[in-house]
Rosetta silent file (secondary structure, phi, psi, omega in degrees, C-alpha in Angstrom):
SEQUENCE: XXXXXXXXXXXXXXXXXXXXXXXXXXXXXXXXXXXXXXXXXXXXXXXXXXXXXXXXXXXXXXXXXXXXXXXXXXXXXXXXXXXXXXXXXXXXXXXXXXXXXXXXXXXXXXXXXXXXXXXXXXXXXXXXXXXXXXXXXXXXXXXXXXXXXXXXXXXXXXXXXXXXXXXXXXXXXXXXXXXXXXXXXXXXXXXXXXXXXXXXXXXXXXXXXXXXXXXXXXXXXXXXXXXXXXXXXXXXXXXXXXXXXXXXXX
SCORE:     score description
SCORE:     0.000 S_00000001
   1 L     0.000  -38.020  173.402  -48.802  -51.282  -40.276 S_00000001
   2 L   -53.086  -39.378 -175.617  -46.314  -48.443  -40.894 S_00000001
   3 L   -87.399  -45.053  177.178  -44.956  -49.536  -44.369 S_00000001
   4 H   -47.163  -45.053 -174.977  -48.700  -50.403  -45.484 S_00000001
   5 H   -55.572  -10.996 -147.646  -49.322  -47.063  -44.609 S_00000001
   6 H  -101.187  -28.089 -179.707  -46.249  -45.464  -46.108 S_00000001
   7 H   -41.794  -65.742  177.377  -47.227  -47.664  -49.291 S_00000001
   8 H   -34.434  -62.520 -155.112  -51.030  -46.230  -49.624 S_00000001
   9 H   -68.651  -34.682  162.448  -49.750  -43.129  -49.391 S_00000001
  10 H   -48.303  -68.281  176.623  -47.151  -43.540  -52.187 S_00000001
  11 H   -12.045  -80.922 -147.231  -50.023  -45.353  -54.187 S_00000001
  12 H   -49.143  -84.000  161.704  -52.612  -42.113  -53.163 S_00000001
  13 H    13.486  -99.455 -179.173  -49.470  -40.044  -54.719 S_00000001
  14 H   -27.642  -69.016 -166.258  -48.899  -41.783  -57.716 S_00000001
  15 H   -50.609  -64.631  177.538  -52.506  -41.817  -58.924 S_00000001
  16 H   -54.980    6.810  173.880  -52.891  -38.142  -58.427 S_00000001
  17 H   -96.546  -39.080 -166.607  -49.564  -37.222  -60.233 S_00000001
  18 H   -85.478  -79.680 -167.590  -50.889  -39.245  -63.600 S_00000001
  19 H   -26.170  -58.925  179.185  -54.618  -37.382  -62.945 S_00000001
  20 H   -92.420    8.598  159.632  -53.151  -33.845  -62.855 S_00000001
  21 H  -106.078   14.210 -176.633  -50.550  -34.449  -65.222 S_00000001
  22 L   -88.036  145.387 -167.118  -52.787  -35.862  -68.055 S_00000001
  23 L   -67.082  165.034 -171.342  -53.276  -33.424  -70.899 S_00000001
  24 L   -90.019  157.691  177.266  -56.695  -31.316  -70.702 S_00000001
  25 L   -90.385  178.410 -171.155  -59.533  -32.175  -72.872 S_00000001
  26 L   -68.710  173.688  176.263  -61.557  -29.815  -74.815 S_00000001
  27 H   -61.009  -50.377 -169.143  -63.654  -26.757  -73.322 S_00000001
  28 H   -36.520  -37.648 -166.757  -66.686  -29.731  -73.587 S_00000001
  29 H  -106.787    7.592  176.982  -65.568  -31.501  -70.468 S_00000001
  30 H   -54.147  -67.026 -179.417  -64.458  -28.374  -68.437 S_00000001
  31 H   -33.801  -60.075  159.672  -67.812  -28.722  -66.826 S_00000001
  32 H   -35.603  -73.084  169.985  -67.970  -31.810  -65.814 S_00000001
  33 H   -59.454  -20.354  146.329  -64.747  -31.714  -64.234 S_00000001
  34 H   -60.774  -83.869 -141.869  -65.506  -28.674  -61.713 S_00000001
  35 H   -60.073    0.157  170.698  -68.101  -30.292  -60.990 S_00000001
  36 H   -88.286  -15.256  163.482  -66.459  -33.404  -59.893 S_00000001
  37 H   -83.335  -36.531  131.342  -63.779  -30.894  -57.930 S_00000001
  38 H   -50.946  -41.026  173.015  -66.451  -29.509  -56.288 S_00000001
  39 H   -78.354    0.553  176.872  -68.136  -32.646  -55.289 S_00000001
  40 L  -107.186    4.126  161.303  -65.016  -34.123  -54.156 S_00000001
  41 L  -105.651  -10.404 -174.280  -64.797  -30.801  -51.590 S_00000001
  42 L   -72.831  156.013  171.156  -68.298  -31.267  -50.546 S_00000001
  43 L   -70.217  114.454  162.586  -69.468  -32.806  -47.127 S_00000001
  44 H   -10.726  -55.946 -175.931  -69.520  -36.650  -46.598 S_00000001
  45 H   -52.852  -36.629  174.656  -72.972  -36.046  -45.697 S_00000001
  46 H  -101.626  -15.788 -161.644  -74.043  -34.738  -48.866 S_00000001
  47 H   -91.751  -27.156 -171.956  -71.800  -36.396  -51.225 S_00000001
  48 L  -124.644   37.839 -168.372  -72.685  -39.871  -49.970 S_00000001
  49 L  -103.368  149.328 -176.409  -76.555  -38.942  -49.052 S_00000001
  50 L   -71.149  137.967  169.777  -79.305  -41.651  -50.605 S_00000001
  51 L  -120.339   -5.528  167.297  -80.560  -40.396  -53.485 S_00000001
  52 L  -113.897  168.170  162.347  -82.967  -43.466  -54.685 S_00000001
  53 L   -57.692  -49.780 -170.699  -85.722  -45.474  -52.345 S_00000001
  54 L   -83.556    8.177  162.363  -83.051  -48.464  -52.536 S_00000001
  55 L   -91.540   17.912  155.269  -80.016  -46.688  -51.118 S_00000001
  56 L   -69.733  120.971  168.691  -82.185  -46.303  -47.763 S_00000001
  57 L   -72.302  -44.225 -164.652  -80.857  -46.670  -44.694 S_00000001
  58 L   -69.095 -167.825 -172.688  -83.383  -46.356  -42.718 S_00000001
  59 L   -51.086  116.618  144.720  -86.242  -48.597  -41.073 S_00000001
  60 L   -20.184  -57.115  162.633  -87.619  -50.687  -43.967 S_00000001
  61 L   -60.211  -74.186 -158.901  -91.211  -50.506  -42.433 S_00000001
  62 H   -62.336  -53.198 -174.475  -91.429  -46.780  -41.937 S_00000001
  63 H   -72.240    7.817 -177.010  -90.304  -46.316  -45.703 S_00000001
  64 H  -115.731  -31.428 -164.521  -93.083  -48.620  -47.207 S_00000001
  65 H   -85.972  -40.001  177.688  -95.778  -47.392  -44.580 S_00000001
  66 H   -44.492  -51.545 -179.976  -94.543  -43.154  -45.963 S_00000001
  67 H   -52.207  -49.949  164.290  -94.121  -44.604  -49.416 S_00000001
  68 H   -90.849   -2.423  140.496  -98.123  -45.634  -48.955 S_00000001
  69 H   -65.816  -53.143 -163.350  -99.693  -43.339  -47.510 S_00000001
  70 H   -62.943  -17.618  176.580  -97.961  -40.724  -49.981 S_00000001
  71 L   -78.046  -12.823 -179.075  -99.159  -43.077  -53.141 S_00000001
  72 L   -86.705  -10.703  168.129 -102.716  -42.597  -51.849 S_00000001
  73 L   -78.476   20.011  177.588 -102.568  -39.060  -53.191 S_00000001
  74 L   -97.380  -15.082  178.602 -102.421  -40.019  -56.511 S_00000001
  75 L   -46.581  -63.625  178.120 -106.075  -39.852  -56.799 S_00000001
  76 L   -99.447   -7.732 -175.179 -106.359  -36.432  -56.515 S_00000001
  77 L   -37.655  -80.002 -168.703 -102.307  -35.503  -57.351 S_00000001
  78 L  -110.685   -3.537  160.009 -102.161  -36.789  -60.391 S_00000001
  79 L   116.017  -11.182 -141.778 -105.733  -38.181  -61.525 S_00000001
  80 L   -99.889  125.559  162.685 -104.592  -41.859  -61.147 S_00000001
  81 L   -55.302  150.401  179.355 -107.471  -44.010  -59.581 S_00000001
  82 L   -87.593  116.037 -160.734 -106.984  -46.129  -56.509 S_00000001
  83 L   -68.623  145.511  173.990 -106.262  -49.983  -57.465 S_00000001
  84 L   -99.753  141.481 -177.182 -108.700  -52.073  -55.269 S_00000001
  85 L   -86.036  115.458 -173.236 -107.127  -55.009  -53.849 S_00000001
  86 L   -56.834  131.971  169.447 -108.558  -58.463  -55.252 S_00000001
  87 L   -63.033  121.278 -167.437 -109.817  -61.127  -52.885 S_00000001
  88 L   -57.773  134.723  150.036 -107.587  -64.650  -52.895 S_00000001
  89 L   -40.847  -56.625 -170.362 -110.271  -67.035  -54.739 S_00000001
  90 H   -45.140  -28.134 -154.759 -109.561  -69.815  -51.803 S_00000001
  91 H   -90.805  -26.219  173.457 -110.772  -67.556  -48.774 S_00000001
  92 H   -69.901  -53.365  153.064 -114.164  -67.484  -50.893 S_00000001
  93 H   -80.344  -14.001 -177.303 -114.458  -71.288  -51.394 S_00000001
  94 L  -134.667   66.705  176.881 -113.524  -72.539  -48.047 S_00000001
  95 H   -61.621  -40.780 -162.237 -115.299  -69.809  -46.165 S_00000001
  96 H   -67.424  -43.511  174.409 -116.610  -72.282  -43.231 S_00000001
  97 H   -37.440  -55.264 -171.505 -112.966  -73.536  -42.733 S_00000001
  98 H   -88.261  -12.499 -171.892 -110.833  -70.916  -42.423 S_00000001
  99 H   -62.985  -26.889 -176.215 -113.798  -68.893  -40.147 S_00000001
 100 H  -100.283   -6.109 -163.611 -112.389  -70.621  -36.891 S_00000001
 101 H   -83.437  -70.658  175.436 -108.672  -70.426  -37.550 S_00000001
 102 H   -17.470  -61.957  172.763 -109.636  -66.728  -38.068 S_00000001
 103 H   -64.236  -57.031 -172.876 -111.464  -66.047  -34.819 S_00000001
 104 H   -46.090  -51.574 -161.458 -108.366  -68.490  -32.983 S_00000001
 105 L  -113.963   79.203 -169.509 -105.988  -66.126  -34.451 S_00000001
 106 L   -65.297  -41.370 -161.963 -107.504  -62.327  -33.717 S_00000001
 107 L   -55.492  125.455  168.571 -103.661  -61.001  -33.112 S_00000001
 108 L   -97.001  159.087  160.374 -102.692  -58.950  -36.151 S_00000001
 109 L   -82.516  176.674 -173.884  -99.219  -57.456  -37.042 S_00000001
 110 L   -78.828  -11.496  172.974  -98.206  -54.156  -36.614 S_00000001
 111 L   -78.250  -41.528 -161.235  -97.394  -54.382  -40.835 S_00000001
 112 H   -68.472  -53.883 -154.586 -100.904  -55.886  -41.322 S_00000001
 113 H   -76.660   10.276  154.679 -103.179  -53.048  -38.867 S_00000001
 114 H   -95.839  -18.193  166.727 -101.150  -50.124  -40.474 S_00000001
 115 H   -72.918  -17.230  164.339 -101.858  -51.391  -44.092 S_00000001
 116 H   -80.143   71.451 -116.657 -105.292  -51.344  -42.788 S_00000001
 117 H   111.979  -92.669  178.996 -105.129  -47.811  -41.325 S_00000001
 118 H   -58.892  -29.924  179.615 -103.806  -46.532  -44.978 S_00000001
 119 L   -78.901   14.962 -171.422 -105.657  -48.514  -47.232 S_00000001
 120 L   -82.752  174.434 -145.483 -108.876  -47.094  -45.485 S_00000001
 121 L   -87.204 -176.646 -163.314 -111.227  -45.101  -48.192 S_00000001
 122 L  -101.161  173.780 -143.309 -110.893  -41.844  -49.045 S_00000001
 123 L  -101.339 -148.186  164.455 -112.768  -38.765  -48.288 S_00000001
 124 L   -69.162  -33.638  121.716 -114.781  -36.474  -50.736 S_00000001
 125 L    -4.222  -45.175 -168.313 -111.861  -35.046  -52.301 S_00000001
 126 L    59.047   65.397 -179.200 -110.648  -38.412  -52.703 S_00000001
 127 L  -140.570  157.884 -165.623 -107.705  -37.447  -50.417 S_00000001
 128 L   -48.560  126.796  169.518 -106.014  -39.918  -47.542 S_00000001
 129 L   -64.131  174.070 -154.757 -108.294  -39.624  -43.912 S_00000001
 130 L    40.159  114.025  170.005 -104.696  -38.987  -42.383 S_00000001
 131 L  -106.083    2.342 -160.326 -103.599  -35.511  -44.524 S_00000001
 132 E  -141.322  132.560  157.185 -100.771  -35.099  -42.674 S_00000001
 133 E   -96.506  106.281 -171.565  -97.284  -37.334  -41.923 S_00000001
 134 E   -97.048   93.717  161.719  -95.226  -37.049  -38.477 S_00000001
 135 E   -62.874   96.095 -144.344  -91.807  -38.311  -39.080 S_00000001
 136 E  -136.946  123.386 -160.724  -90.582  -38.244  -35.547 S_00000001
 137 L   161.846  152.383 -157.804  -86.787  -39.534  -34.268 S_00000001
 138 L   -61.573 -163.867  175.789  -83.470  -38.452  -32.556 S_00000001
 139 L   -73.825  156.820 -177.768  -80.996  -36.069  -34.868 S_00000001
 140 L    32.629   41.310  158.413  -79.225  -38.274  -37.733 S_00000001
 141 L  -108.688    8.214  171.408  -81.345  -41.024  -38.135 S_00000001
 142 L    94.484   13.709  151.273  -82.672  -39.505  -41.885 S_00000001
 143 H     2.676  -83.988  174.535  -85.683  -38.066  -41.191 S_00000001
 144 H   -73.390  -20.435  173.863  -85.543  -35.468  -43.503 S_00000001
 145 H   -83.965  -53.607  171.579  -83.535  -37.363  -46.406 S_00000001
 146 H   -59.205   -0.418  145.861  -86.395  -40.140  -46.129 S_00000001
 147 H   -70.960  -81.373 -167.245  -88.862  -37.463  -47.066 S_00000001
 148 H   -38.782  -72.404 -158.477  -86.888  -36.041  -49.875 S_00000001
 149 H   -72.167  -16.885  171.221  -86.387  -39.344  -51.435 S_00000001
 150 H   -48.828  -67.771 -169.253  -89.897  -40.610  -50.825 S_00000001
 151 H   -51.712  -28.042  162.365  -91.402  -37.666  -52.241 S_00000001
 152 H   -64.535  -44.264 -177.529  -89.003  -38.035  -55.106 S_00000001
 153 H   -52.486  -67.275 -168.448  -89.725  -41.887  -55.670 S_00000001
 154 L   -74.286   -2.351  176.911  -93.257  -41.078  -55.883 S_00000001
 155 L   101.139   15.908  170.437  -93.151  -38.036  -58.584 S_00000001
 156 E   -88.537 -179.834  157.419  -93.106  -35.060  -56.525 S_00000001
 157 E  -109.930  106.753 -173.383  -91.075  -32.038  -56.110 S_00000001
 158 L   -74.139  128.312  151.817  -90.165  -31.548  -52.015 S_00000001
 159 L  -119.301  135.559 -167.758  -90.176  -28.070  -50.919 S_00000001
 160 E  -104.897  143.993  163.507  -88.551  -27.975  -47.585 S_00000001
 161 E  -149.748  144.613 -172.285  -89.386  -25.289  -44.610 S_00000001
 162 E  -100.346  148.389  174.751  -88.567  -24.889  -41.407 S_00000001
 163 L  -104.199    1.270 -171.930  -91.459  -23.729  -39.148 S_00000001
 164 L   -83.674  -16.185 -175.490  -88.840  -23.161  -36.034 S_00000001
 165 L   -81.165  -44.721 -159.186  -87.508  -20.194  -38.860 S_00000001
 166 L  -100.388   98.107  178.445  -90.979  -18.460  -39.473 S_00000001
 167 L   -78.265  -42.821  164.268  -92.306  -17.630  -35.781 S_00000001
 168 L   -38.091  116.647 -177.297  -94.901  -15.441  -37.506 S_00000001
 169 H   -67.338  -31.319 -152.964  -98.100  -17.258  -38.159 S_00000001
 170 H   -98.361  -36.539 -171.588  -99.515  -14.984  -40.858 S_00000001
 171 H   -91.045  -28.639 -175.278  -95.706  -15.882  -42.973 S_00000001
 172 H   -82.209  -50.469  178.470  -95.891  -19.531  -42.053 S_00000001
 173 H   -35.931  -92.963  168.779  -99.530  -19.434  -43.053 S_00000001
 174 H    -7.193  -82.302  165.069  -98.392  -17.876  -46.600 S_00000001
 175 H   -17.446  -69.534 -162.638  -95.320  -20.570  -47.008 S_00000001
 176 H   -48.734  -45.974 -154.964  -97.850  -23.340  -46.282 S_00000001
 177 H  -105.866  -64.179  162.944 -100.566  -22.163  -49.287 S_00000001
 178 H   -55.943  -18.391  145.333  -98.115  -21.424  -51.469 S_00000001
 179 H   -61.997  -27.708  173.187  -96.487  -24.529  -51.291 S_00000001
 180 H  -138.940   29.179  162.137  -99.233  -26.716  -51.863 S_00000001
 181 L   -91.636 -131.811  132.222 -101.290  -24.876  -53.707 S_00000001
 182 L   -44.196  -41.484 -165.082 -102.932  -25.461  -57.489 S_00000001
 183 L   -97.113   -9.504  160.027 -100.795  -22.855  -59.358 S_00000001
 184 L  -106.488   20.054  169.105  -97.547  -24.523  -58.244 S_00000001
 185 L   -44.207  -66.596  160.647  -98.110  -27.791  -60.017 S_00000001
 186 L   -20.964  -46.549 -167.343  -96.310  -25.694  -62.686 S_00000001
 187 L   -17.099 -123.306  169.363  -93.234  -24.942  -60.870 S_00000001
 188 L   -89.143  149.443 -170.764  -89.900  -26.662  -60.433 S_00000001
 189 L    43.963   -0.776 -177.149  -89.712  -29.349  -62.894 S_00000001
 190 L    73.289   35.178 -167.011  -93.321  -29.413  -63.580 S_00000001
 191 L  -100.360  133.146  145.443  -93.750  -31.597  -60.651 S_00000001
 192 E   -98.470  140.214 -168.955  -96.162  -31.128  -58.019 S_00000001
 193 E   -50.946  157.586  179.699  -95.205  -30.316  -54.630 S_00000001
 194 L  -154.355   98.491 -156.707  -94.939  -32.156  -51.586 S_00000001
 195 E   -87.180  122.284 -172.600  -94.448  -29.892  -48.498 S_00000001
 196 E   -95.805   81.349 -167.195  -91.583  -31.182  -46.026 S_00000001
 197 E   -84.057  112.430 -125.210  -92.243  -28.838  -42.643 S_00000001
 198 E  -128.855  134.342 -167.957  -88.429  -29.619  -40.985 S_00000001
 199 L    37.017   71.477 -170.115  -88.635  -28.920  -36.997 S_00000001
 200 L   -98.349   18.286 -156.317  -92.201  -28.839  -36.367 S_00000001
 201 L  -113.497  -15.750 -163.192  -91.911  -29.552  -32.778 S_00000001
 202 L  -107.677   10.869 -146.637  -90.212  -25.759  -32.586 S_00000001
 203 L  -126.865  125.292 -178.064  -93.240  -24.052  -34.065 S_00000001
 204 L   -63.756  156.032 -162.619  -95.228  -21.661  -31.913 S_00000001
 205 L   -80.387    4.882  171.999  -98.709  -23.148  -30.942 S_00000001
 206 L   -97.672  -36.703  170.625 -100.373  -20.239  -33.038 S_00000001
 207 H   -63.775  -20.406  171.718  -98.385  -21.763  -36.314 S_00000001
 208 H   -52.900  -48.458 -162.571  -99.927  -25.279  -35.279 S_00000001
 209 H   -56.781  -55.143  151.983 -103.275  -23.468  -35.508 S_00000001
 210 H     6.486  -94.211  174.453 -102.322  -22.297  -38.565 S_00000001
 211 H   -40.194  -54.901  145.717 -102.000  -25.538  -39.837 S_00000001
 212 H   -51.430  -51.484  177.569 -104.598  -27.272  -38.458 S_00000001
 213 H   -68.492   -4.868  169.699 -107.031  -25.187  -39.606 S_00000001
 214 H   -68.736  -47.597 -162.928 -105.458  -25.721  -43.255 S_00000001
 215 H   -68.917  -37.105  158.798 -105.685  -29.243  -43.160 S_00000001
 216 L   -88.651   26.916 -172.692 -109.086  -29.248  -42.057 S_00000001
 217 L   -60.749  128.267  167.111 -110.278  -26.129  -43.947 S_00000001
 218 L   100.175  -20.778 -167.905 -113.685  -26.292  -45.988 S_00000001
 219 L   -47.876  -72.832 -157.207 -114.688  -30.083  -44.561 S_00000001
 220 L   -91.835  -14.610  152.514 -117.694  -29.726  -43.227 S_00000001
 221 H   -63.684 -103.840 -149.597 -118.998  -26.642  -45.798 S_00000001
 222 H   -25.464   -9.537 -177.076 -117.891  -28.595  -48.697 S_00000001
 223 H   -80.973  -71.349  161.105 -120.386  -31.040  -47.395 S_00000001
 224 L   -89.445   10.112  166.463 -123.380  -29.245  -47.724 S_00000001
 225 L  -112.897  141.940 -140.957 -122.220  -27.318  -50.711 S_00000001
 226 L  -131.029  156.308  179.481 -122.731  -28.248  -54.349 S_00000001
 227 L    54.805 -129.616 -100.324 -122.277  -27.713  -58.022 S_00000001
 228 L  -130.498  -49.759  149.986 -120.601  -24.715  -59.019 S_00000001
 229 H   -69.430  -22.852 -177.740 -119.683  -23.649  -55.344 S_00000001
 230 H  -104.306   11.392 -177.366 -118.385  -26.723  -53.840 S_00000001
 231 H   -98.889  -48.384  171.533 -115.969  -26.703  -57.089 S_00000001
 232 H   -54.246  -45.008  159.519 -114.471  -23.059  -56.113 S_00000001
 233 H   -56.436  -31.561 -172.470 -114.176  -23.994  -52.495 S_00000001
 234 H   -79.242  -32.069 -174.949 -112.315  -26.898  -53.561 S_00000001
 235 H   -72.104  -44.702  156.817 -109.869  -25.243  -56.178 S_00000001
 236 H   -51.783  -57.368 -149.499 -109.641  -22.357  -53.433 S_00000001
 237 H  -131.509  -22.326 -161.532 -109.167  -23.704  -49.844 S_00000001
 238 L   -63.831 -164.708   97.879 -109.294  -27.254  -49.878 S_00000001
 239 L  -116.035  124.933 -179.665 -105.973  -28.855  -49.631 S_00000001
 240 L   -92.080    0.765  151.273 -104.699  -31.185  -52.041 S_00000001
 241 L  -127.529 -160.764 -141.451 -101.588  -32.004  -51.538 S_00000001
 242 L  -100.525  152.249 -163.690  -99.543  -33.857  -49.198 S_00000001
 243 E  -121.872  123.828  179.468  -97.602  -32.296  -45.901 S_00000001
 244 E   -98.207  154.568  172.884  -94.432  -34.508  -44.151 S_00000001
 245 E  -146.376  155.154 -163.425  -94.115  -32.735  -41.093 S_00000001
 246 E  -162.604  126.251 -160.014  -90.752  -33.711  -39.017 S_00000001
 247 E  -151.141  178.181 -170.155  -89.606  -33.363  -35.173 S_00000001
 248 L  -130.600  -35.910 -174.078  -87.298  -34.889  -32.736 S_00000001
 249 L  -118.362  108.486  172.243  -89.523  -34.445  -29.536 S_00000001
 250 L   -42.528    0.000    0.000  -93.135  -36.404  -30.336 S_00000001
């Protein structure tokens, strides 16, 4: 084991004696190479962190049921209507058949009654009945990276905040509404946002209120108001887009 080692280490050597002793390239590639000497100084964590949906580690199920809820925003996001799922022709002709198999086998899975649970319809807004996503799980199981990359996957920009940082309610409030409002569609990348609240379990029970009363602001007015007013409430107060919220103690 000693002389493999004593080998590598020649090897390790070697390469990096031809690397820094190769002549430099033009001022064009200076860039490029800081930045690969910075990223090669950078923390494991970030240098080797998923950056697509298929470089996920984490639970398979949790990243398709996040991935679909957050695709149910596209309605009002981005504009995009919500495809209705067609009915198999067979279950249509051989209704009488399959009706007792059906009743015999009531147990569903836990993938089927949560696709049922998200695909249910959408409100007046045409925004998800669930407005809100609790990512919940010990420290370093990716919590917060599976938000970032969802939210990427799906065409957003994630802006991250901690509410355990803003103990003020009236500053968390603020954070929150500028984060998801209308006028920051515009932003970074010309993306719209998708607000990642990072220790939400840490958050004083007046920033909950906070929060709650965002998500449900406007519901039940917006109900009985119309035309010209229920358009103003909506571009004011409503909220349209989507909030990951993320804790370690449910």
């Amino acid at each position: 084991r000693r002389h493999v080692l004593e080998a590598s280490q020649q090897l390790t050597e070697i390469i990096n004696s031809e690397t820094s002793t190769e002549s430099p390239e033009p001022s064009g590639e200076a860039e490029p190479a800081g930045e690969e000497e910075s990223a090669s100084h950078c923390l494991w964590v970030d240098k080797f962190t998923p950056r697509r949906y298929v470089e996920l580690l984490s639970d398979d199920f949790t990243n398709r049921c996040l991935l679909k809820w957050l695709k149910l925003w596209d309605t009002v996001v981005f504009g995009k209507e919500k495809v209705v799922k067609k009915t198999k022709p067979s279950a249509e002709v051989h209704p009488p058949f399959k009706q007792p198999k059906e009743q015999q086998n009531k147990w569903k899975t836990k993938v089927q009654l949560t696709e049922e649970i998200l695909e249910a319809e959408l409100d007046q807004y045409k925004r998800p009945k669930y407005k809100v996503a609790l990512l919940c799980g010990p420290p370093g199981l990716g919590k917060t990276t599976l938000a970032h990359v969802i939210a990427k996957h799906a065409g957003y920009n994630a802006v991250e905040m901690n509410a355990s940082d803003d103990r003020s309610p009236e500053v968390f409030k603020t954070r929150i509404e500028a984060a998801t409002q209308m006028k920051s569609v515009l932003g970074a990348n010309e993306k719209p946002n998708c607000l990642i609240i990072d220790e939400i379990d840490g958050a004083p029970a007046a920033s909950i209120n906070v929060l709650l009363s965002i998500i449900n602001r406007r519901d039940v007015e917006g109900e009985a108001a119309a035309g010209v007013v229920r358009r103003r409430r909506r571009e004011g107060g409503v909220l349209l887009r989507p909030i990951i919220c993320i804790c370690n103690d449910q």
